[in-house]
C-alpha positions as CSV (number, residue, x, y, z in Angstrom):
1,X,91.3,211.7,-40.1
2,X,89.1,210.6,-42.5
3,X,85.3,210.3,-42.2
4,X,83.9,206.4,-43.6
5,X,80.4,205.0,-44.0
6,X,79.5,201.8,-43.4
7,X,76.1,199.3,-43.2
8,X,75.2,198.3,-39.9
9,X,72.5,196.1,-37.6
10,X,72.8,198.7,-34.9
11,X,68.6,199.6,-35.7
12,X,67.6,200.9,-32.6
13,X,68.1,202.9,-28.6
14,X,69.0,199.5,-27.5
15,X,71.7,198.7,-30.1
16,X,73.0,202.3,-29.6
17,X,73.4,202.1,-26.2
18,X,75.1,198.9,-26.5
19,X,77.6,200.2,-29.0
20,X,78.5,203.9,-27.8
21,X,81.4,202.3,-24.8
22,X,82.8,200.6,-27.4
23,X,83.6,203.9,-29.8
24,X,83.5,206.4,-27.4
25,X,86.5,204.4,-25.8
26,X,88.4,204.2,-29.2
27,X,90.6,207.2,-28.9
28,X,91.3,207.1,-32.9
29,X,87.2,207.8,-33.6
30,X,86.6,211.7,-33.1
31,X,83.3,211.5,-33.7
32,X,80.7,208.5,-35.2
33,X,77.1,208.5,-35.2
34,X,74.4,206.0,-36.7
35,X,71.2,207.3,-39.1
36,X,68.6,204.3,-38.1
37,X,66.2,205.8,-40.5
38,X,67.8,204.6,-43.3
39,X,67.2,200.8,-44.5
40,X,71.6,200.7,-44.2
41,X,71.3,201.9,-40.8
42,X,74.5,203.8,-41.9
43,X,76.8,204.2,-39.2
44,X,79.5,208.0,-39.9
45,X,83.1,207.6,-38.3
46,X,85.7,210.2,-38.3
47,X,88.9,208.1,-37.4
48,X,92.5,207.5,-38.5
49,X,91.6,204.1,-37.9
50,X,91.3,201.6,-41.2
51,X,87.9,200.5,-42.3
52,X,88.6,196.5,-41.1
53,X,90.0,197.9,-37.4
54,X,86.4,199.5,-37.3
55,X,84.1,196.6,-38.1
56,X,86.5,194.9,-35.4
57,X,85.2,197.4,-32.8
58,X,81.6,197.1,-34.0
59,X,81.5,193.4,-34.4
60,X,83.2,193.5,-30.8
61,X,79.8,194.9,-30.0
62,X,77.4,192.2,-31.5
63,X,76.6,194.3,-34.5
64,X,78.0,193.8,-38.3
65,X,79.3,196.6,-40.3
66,X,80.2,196.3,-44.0
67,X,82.5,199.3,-46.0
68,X,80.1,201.5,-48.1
69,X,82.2,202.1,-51.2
């Protein structure tokens, strides 16, 4: 497992509510959670999943995610 950050749209209770069925029902994210304070709205996976696999499962959602390097 490694733990990735990544640049999100999910800004809000709304957008978190929206996207929590789609990675609580990954079984390859252990734990994820998204700091809306900050202007990236950074979203913090800990998955075995690759970094494409989990912009899949966010854009799934309606949100976009980039890779923060």
């Amino acid at each position: 497992m490694t733990t990735q950050q990544f640049k999100t749209t999910i800004n809000c209770a709304n957008c978190l509510r929206a996207i929590t069925p789609a990675l609580n029902a990954e079984p390859a994210i252990s734990t994820w959670q998204v700091d809306t304070s900050t202007p990236d709205k950074l979203l913090t996976v800990t998955t075995s999943l690759p970094p494409a696999q989990v912009v899949a499962l966010v854009e799934e959602a309606g949100f976009s995610a980039q890779p923060v390097s």
